[in-house]
Predicted model as a PDB file, atoms N, CA, C, CB and O in Angstrom, pLDDT in the B-factor column:
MODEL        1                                                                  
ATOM      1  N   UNK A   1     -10.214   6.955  15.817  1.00 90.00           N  
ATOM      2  CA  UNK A   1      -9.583   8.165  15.325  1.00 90.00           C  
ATOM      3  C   UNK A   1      -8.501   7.763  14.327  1.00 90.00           C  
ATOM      4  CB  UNK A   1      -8.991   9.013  16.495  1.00 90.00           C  
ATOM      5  O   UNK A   1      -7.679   6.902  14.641  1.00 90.00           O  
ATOM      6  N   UNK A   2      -8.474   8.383  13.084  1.00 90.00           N  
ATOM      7  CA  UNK A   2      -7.415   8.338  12.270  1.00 90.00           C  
ATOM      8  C   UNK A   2      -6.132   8.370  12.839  1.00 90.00           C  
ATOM      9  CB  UNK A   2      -7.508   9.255  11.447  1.00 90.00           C  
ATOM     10  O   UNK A   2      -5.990   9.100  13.820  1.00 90.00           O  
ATOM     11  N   UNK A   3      -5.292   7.816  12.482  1.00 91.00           N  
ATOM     12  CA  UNK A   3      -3.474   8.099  13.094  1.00 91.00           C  
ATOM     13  C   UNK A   3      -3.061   9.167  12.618  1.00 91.00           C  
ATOM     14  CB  UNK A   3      -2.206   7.031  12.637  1.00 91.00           C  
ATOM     15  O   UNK A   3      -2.007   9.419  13.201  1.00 91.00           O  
ATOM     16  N   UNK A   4      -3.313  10.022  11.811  1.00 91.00           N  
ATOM     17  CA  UNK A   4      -2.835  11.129  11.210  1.00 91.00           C  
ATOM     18  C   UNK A   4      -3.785  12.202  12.165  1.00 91.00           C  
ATOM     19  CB  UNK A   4      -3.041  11.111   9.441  1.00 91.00           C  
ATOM     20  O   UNK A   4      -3.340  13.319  12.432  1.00 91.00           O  
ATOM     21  N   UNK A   5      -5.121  11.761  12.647  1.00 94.00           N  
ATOM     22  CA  UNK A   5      -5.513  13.072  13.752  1.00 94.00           C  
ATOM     23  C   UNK A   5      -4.916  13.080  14.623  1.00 94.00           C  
ATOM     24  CB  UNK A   5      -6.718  13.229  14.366  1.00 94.00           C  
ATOM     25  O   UNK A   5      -4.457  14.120  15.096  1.00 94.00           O  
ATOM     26  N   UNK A   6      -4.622  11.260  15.398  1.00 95.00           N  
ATOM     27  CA  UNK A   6      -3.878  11.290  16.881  1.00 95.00           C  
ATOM     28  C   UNK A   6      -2.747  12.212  16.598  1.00 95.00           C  
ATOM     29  CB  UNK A   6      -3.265   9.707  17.496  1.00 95.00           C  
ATOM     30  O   UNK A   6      -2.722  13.160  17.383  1.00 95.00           O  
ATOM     31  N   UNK A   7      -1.728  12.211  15.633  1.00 94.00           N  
ATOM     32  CA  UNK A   7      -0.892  12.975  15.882  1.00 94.00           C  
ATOM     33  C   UNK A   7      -1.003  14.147  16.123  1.00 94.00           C  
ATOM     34  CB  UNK A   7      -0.296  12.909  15.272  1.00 94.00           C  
ATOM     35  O   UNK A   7      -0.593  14.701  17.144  1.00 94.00           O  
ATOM     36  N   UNK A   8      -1.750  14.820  14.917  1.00 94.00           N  
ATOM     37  CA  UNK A   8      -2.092  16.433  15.152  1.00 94.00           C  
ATOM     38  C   UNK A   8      -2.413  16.648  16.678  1.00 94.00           C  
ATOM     39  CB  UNK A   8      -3.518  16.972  14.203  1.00 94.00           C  
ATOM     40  O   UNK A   8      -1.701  17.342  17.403  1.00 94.00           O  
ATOM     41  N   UNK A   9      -3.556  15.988  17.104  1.00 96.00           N  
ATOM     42  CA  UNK A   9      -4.474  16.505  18.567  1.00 96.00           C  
ATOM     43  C   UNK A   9      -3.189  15.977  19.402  1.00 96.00           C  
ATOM     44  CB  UNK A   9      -6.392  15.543  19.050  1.00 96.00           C  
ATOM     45  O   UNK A   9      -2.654  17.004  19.820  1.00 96.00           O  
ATOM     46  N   UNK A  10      -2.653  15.166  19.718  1.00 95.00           N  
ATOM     47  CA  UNK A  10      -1.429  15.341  20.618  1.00 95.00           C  
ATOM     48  C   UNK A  10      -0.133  15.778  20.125  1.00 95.00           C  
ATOM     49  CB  UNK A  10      -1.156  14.171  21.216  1.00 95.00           C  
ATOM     50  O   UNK A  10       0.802  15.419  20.841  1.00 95.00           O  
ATOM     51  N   UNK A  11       0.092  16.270  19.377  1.00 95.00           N  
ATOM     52  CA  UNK A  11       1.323  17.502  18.841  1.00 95.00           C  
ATOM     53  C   UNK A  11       2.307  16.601  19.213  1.00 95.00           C  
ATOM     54  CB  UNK A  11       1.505  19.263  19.690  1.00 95.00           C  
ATOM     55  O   UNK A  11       3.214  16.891  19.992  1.00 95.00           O  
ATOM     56  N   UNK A  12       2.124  15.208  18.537  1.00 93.00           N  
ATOM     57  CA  UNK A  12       3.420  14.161  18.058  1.00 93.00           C  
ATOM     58  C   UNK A  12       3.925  14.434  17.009  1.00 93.00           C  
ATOM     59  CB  UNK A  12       3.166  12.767  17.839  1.00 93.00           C  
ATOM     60  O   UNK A  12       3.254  14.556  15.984  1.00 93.00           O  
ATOM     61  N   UNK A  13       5.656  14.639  17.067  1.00 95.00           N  
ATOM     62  CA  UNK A  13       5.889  14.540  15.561  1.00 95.00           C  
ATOM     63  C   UNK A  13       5.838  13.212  14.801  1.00 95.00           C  
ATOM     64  CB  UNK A  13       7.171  15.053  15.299  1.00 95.00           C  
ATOM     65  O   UNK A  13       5.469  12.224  15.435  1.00 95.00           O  
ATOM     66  N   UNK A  14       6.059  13.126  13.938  1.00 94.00           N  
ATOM     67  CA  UNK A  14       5.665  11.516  12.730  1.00 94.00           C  
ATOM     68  C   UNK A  14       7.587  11.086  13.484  1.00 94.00           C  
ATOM     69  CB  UNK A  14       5.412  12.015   9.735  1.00 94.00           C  
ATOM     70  O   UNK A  14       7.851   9.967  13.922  1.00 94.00           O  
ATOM     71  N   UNK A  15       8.469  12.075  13.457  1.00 96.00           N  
ATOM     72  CA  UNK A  15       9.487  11.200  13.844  1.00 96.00           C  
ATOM     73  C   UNK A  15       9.009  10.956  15.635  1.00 96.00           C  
ATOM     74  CB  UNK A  15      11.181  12.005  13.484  1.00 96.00           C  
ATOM     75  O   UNK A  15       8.571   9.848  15.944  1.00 96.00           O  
ATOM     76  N   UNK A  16       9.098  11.730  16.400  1.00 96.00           N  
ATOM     77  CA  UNK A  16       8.853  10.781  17.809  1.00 96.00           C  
ATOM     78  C   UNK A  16       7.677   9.917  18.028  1.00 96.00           C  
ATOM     79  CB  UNK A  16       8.762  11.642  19.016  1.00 96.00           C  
ATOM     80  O   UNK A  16       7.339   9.542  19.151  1.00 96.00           O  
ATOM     81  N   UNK A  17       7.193   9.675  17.177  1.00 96.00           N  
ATOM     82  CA  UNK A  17       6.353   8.451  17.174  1.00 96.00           C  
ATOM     83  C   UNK A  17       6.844   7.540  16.459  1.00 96.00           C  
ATOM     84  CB  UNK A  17       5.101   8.601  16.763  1.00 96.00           C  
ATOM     85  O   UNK A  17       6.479   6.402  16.754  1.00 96.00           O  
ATOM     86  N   UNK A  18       7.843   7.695  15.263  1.00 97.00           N  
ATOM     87  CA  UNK A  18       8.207   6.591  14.738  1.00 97.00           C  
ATOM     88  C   UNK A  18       9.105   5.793  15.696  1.00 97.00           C  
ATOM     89  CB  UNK A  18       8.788   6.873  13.514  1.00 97.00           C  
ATOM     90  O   UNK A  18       9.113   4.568  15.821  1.00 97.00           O  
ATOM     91  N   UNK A  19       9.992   6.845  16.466  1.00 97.00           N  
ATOM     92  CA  UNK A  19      10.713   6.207  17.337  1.00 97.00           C  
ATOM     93  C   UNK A  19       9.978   5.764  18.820  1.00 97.00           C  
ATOM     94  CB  UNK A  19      11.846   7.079  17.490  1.00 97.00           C  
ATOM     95  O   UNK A  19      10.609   5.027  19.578  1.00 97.00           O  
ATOM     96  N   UNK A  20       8.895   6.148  19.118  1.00 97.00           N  
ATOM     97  CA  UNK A  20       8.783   5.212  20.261  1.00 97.00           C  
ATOM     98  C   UNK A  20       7.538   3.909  19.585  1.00 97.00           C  
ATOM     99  CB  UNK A  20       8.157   6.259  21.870  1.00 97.00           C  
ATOM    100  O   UNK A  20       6.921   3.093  20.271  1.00 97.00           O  
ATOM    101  N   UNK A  21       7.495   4.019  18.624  1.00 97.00           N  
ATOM    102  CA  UNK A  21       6.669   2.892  17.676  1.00 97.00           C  
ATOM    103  C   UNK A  21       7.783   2.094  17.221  1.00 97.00           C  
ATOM    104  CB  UNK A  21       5.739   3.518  16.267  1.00 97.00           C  
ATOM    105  O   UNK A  21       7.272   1.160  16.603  1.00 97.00           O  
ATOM    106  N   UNK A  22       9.092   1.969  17.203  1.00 97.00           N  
ATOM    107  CA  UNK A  22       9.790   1.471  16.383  1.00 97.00           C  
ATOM    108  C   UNK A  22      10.213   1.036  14.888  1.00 97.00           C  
ATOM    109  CB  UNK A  22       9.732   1.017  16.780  1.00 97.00           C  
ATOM    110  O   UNK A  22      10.868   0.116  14.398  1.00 97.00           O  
ATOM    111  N   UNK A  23       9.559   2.083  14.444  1.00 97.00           N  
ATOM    112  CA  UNK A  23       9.088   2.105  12.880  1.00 97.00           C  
ATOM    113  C   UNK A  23      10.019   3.287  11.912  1.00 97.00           C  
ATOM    114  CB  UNK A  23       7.253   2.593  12.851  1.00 97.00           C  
ATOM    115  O   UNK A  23      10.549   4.195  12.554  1.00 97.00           O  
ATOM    116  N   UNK A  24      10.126   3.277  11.061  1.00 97.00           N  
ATOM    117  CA  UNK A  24      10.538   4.304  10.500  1.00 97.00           C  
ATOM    118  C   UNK A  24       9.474   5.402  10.108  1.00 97.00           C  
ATOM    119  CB  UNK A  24      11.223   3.851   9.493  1.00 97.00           C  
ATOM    120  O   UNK A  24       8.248   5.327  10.187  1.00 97.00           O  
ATOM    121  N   UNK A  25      10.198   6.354   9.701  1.00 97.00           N  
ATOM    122  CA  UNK A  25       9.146   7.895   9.686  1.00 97.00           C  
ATOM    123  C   UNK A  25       8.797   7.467   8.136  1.00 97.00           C  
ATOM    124  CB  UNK A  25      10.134   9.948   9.941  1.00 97.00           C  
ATOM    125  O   UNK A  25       8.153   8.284   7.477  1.00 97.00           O  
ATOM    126  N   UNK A  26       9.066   6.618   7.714  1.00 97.00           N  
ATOM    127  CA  UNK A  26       9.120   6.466   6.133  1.00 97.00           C  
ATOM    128  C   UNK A  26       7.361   5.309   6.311  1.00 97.00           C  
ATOM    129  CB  UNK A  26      11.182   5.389   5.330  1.00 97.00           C  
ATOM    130  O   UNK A  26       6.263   5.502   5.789  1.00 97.00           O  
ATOM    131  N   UNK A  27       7.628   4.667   6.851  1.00 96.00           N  
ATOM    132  CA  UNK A  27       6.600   3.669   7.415  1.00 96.00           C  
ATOM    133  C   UNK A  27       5.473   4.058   7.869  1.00 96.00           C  
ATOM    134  CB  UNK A  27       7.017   2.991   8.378  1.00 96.00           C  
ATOM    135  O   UNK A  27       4.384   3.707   7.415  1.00 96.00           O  
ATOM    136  N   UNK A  28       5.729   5.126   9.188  1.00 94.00           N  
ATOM    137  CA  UNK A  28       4.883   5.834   9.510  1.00 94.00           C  
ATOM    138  C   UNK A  28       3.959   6.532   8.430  1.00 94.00           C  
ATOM    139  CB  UNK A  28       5.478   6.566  10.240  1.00 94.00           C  
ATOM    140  O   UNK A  28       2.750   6.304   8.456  1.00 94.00           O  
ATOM    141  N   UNK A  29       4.318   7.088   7.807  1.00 94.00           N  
ATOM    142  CA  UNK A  29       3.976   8.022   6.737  1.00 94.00           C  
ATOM    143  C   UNK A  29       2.792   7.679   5.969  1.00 94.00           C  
ATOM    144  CB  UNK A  29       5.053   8.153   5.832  1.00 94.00           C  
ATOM    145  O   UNK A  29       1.729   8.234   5.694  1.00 94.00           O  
ATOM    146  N   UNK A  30       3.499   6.278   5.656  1.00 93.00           N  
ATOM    147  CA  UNK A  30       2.329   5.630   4.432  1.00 93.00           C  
ATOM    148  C   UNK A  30       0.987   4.972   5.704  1.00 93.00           C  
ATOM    149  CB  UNK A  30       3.339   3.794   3.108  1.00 93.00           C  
ATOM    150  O   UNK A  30      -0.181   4.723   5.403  1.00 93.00           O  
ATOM    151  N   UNK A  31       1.476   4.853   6.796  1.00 92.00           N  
ATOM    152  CA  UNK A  31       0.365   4.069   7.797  1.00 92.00           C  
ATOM    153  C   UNK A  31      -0.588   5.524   7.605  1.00 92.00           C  
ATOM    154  CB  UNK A  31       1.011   3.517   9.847  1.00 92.00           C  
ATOM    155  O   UNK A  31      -1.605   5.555   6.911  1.00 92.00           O  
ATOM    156  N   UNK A  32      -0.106   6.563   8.272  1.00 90.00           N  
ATOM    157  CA  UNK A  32      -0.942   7.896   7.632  1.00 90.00           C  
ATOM    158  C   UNK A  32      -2.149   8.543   6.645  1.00 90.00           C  
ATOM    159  CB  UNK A  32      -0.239   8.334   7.181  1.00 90.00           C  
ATOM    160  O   UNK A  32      -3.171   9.223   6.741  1.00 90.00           O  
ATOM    161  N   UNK A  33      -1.293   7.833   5.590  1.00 89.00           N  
ATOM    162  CA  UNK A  33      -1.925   7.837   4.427  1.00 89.00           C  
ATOM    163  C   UNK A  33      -2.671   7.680   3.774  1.00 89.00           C  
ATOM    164  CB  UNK A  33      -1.773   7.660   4.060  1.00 89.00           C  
ATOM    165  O   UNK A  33      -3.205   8.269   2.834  1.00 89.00           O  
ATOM    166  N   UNK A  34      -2.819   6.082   4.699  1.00 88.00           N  
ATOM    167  CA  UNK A  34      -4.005   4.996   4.138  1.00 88.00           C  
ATOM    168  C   UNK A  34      -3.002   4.008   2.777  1.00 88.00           C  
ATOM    169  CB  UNK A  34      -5.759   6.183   3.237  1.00 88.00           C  
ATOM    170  O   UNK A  34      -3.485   2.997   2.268  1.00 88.00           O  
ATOM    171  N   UNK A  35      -1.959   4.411   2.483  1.00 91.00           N  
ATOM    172  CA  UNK A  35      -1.670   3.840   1.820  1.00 91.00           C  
ATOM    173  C   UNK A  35      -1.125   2.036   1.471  1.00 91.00           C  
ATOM    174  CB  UNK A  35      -1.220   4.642   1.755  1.00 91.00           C  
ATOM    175  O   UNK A  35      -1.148   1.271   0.507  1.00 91.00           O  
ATOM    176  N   UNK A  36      -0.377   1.989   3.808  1.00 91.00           N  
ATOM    177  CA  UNK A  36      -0.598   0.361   3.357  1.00 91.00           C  
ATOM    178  C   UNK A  36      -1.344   0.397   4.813  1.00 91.00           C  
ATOM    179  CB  UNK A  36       1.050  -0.967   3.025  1.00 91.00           C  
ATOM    180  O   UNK A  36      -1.811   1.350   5.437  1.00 91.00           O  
ATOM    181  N   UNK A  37      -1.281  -1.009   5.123  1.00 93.00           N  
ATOM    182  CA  UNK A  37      -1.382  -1.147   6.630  1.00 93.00           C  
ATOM    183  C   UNK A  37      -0.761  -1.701   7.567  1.00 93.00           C  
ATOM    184  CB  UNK A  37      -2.186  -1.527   6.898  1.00 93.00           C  
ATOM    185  O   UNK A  37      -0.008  -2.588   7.167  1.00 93.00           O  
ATOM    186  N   UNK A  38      -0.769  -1.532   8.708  1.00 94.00           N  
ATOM    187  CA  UNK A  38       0.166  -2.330  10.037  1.00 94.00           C  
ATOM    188  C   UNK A  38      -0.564  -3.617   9.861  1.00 94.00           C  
ATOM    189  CB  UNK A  38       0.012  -1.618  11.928  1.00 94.00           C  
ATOM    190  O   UNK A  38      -1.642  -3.990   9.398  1.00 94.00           O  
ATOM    191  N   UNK A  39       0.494  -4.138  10.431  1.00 94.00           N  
ATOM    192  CA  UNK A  39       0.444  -5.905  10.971  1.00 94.00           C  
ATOM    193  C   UNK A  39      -0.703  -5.800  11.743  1.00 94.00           C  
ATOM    194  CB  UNK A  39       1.862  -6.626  12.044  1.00 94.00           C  
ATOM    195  O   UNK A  39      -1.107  -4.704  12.131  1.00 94.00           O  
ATOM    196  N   UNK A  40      -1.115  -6.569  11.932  1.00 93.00           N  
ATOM    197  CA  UNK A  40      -1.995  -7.007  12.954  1.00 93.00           C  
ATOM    198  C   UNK A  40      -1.278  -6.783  14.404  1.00 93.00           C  
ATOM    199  CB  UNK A  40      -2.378  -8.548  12.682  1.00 93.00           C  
ATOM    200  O   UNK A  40      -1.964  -6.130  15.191  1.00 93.00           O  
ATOM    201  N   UNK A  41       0.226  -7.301  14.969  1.00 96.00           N  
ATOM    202  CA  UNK A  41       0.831  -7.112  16.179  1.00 96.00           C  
ATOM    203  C   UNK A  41       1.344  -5.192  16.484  1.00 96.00           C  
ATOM    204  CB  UNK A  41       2.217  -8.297  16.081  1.00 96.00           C  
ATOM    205  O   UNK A  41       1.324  -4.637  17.582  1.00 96.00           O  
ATOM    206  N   UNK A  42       1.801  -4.477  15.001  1.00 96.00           N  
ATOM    207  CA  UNK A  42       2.035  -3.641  15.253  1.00 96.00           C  
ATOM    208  C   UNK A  42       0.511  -2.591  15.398  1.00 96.00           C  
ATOM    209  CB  UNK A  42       3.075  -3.490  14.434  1.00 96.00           C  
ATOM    210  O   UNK A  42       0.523  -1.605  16.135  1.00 96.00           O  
ATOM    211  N   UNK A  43      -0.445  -2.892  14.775  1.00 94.00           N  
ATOM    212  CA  UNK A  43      -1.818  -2.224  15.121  1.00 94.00           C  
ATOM    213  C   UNK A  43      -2.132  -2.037  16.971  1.00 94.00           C  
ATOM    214  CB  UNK A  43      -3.109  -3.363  14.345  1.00 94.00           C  
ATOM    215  O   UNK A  43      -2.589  -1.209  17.759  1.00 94.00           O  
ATOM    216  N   UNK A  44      -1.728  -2.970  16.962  1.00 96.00           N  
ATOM    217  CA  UNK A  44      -2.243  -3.502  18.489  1.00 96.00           C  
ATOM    218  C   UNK A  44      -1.160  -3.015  18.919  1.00 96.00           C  
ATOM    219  CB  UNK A  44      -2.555  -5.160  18.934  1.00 96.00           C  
ATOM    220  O   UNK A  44      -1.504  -3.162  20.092  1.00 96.00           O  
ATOM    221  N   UNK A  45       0.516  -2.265  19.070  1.00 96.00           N  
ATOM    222  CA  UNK A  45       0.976  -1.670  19.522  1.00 96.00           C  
ATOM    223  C   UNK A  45       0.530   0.057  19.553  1.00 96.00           C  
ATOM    224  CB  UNK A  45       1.923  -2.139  19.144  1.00 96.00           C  
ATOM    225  O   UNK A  45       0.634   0.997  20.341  1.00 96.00           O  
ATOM    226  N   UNK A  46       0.032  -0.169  18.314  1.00 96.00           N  
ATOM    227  CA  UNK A  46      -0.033   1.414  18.237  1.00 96.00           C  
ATOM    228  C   UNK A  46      -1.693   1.639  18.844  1.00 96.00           C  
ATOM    229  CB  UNK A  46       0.257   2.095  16.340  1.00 96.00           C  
ATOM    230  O   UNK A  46      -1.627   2.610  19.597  1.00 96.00           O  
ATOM    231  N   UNK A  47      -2.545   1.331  18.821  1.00 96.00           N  
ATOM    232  CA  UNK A  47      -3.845   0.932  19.408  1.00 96.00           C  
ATOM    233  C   UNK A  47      -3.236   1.372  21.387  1.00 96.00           C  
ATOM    234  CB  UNK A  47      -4.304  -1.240  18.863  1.00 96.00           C  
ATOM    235  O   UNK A  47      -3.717   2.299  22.039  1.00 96.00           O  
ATOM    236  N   UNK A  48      -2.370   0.611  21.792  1.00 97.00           N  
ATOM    237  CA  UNK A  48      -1.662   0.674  23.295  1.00 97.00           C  
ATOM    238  C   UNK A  48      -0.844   2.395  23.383  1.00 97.00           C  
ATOM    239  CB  UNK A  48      -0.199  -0.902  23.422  1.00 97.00           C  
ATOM    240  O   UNK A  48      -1.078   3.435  23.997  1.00 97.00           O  
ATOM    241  N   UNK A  49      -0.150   2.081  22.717  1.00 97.00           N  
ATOM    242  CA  UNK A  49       0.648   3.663  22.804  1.00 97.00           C  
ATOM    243  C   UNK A  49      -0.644   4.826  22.476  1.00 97.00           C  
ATOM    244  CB  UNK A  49       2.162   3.845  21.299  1.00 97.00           C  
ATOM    245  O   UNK A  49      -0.598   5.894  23.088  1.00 97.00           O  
ATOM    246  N   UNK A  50      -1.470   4.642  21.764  1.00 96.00           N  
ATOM    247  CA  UNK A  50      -2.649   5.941  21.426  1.00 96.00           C  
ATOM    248  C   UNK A  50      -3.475   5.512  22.644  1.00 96.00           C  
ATOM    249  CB  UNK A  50      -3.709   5.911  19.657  1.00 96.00           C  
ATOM    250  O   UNK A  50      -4.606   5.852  22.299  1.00 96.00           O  
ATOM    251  N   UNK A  51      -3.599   4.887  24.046  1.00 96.00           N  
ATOM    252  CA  UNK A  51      -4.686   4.682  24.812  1.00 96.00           C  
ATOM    253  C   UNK A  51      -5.636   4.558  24.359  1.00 96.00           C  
ATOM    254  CB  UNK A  51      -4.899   5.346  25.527  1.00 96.00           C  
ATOM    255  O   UNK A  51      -6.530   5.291  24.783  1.00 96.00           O  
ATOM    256  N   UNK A  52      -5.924   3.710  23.409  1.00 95.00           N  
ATOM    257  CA  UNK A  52      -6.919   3.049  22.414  1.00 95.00           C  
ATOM    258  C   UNK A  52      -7.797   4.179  21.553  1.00 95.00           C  
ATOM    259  CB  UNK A  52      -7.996   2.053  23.306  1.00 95.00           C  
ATOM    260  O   UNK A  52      -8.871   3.965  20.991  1.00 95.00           O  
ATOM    261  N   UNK A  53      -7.102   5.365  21.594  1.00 96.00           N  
ATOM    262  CA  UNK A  53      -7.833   6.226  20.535  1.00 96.00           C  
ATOM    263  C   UNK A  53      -7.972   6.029  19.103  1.00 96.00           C  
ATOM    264  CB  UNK A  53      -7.334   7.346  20.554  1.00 96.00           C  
ATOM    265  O   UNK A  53      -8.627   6.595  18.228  1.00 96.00           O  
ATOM    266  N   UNK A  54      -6.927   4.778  19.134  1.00 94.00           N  
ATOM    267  CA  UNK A  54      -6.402   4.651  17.646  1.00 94.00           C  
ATOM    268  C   UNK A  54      -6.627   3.011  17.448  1.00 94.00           C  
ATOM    269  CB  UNK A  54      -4.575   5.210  17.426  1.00 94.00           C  
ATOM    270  O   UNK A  54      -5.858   2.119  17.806  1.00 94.00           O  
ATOM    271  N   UNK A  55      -7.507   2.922  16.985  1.00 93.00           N  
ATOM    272  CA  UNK A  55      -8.439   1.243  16.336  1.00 93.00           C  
ATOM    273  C   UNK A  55      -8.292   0.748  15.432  1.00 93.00           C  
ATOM    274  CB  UNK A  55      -9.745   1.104  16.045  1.00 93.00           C  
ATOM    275  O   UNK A  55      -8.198   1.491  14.454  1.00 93.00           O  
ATOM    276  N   UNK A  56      -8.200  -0.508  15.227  1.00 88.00           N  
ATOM    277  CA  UNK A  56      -7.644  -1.695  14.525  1.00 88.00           C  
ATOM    278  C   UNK A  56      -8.536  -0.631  13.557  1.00 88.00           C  
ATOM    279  CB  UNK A  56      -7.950  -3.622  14.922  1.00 88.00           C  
ATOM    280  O   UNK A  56      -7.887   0.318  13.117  1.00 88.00           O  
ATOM    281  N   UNK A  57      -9.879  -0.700  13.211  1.00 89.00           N  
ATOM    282  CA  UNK A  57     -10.603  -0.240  12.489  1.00 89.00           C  
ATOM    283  C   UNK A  57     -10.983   1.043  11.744  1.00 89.00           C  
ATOM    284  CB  UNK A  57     -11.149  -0.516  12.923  1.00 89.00           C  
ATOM    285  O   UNK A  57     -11.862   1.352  10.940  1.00 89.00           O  
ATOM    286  N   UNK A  58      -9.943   1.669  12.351  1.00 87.00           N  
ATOM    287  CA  UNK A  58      -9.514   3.236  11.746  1.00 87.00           C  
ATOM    288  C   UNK A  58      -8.394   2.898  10.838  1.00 87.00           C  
ATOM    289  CB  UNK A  58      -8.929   4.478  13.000  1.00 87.00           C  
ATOM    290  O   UNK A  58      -8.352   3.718   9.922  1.00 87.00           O  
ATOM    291  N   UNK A  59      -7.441   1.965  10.749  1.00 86.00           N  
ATOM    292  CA  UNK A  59      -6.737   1.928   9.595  1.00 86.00           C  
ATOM    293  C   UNK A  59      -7.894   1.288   8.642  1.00 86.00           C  
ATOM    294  CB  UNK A  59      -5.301   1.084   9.742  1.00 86.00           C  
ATOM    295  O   UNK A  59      -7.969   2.066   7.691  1.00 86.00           O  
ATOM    296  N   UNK A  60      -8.598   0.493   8.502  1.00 85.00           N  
ATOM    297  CA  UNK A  60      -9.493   0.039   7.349  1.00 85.00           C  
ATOM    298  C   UNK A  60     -10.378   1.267   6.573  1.00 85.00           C  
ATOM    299  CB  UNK A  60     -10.553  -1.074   7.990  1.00 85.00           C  
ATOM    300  O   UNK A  60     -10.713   1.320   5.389  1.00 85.00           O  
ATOM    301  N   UNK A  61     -10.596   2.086   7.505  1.00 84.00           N  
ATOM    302  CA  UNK A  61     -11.488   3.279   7.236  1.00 84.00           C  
ATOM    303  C   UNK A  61     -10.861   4.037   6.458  1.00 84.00           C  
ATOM    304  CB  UNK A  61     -11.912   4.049   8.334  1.00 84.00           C  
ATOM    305  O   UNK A  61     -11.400   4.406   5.415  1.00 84.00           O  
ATOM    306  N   UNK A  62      -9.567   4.442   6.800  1.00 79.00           N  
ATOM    307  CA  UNK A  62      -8.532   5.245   5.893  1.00 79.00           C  
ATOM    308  C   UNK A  62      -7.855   5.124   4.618  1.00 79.00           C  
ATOM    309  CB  UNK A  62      -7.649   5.355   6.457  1.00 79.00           C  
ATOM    310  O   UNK A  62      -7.408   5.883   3.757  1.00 79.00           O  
ATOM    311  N   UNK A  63      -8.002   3.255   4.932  1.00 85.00           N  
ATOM    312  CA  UNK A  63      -6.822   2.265   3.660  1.00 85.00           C  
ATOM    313  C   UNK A  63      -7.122   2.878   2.465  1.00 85.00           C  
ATOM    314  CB  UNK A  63      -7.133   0.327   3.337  1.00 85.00           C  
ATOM    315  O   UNK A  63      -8.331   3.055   2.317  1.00 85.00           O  
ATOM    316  N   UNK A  64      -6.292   3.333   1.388  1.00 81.00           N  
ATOM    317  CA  UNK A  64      -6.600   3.718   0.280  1.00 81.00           C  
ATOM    318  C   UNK A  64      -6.042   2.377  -0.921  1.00 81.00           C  
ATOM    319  CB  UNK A  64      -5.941   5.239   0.183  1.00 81.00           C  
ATOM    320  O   UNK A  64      -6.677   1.876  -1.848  1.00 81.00           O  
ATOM    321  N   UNK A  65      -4.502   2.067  -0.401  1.00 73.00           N  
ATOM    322  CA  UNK A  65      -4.191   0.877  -1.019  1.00 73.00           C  
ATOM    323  C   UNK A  65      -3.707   1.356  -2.628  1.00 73.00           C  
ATOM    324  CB  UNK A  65      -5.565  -0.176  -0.923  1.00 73.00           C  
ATOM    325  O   UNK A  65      -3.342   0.607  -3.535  1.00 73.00           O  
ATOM    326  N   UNK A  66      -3.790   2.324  -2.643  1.00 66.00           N  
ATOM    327  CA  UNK A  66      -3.406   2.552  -4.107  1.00 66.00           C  
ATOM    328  C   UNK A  66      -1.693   2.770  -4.215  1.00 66.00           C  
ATOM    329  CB  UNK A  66      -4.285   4.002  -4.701  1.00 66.00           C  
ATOM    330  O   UNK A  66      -0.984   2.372  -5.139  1.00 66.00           O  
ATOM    331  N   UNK A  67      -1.303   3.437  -3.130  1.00 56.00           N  
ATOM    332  CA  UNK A  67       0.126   3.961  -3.567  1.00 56.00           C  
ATOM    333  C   UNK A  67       0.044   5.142  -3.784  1.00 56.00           C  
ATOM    334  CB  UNK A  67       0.747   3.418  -4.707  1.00 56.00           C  
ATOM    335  O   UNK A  67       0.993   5.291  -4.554  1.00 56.00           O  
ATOM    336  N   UNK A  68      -0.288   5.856  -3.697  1.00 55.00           N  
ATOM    337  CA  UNK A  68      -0.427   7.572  -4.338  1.00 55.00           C  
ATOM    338  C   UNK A  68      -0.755   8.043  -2.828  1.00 55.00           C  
ATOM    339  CB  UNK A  68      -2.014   8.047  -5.808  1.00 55.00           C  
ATOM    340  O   UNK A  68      -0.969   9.231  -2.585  1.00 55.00           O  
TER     341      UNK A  68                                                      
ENDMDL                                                                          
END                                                                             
């Protein structure tokens, strides 16, 4: 599942997830986006906090990489 659905379908805001992700909402945002991607250690946090709804392989699916 995209990180931008997990949020919607569990009615997380981008800030209380940034804060129990330890990330900024600024960070968050672009993970969203597709615009960059998590670490490899923070994937695998957020992969744990989503009860694995949320896969190493759903950020690749999304990555846009452009910046826009």
């Amino acid at each position: 599942m995209i990180f931008a659905d997990f949020l919607k379908k569990s009615k997380k805001s981008m800030q209380a997830a940034a804060n129990e992700l330890g990330v900024t909402t600024m960070t968050l945002n672009r993970y969203c986006r597709g615009i960059c991607l998590p670490r490899p250690k923070m994937m695998k946090k957020i992969a744990d906090w989503s009860d694995g709804k949320v896969q190493f392989s759903d950020f690749y699916e999304n990555y846009r990489g452009d910046g826009k």
